[in-house]
C-alpha positions in Angstrom: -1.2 53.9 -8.4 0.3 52.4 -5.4 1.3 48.5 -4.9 -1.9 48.0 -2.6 -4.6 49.7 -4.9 -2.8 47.4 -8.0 -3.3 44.3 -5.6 -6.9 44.9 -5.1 -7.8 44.8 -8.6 -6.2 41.7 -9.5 -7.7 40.1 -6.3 -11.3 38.5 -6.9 -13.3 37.0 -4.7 -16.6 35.0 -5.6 -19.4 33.7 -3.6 -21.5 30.9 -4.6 -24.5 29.9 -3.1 -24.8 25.6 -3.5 -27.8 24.9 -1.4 -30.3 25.6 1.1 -31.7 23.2 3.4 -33.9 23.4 7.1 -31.3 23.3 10.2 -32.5 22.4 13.7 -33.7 24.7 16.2 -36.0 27.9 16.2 -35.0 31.6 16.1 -34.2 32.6 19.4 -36.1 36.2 18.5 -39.6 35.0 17.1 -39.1 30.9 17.4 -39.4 30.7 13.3 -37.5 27.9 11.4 -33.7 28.4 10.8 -32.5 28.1 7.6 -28.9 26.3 6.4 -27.5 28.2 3.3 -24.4 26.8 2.0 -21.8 28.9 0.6 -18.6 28.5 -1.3 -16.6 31.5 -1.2 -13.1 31.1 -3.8 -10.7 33.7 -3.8 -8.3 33.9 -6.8 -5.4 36.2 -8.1 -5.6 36.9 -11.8 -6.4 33.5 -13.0 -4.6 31.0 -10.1 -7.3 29.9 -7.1 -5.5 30.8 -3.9 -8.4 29.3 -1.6 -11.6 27.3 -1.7 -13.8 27.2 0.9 -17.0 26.3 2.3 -19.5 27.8 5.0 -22.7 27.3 6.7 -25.0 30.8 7.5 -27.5 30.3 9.5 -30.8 32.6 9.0 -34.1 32.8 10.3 -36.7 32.3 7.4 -39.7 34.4 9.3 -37.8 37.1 10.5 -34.4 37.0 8.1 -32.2 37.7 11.1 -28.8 36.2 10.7 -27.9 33.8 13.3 -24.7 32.6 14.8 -24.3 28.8 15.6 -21.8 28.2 18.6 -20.3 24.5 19.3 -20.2 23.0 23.0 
């Protein structure tokens, strides 16, 4: 087994969905409602957290196309 195939099964990472709520703005493809899931996503080595974070995907809830918010 090599060192990179080892690292990769030490390596987790889990993703936990914490809450859905209605965002602003229609779906650019069928103007349905957009839809806020909020994720936290933790990566960890063995049994020691290396990162933590949290993120926002945006879907449409007629049409379940993912959409991509950009900031002015």
């Amino acid at each position: 087994m090599t060192k990179v195939s080892a690292a990769c099964l030490i390596c987790k990472e889990n993703k936990r969905v914490l809450g859905t709520e209605k965002a602003p703005g229609s779906c650019p493809y069928c103007n349905g409602e957009v839809t806020a899931t909020i994720v936290e996503c933790t990566r960890k080595l063995c049994c020691l957290t290396l990162s933590m974070t949290t993120k926002r995907k945006y879907t449409c809830s007629s049409c379940s196309k993912r959409l991509v918010a950009y900031s002015e």
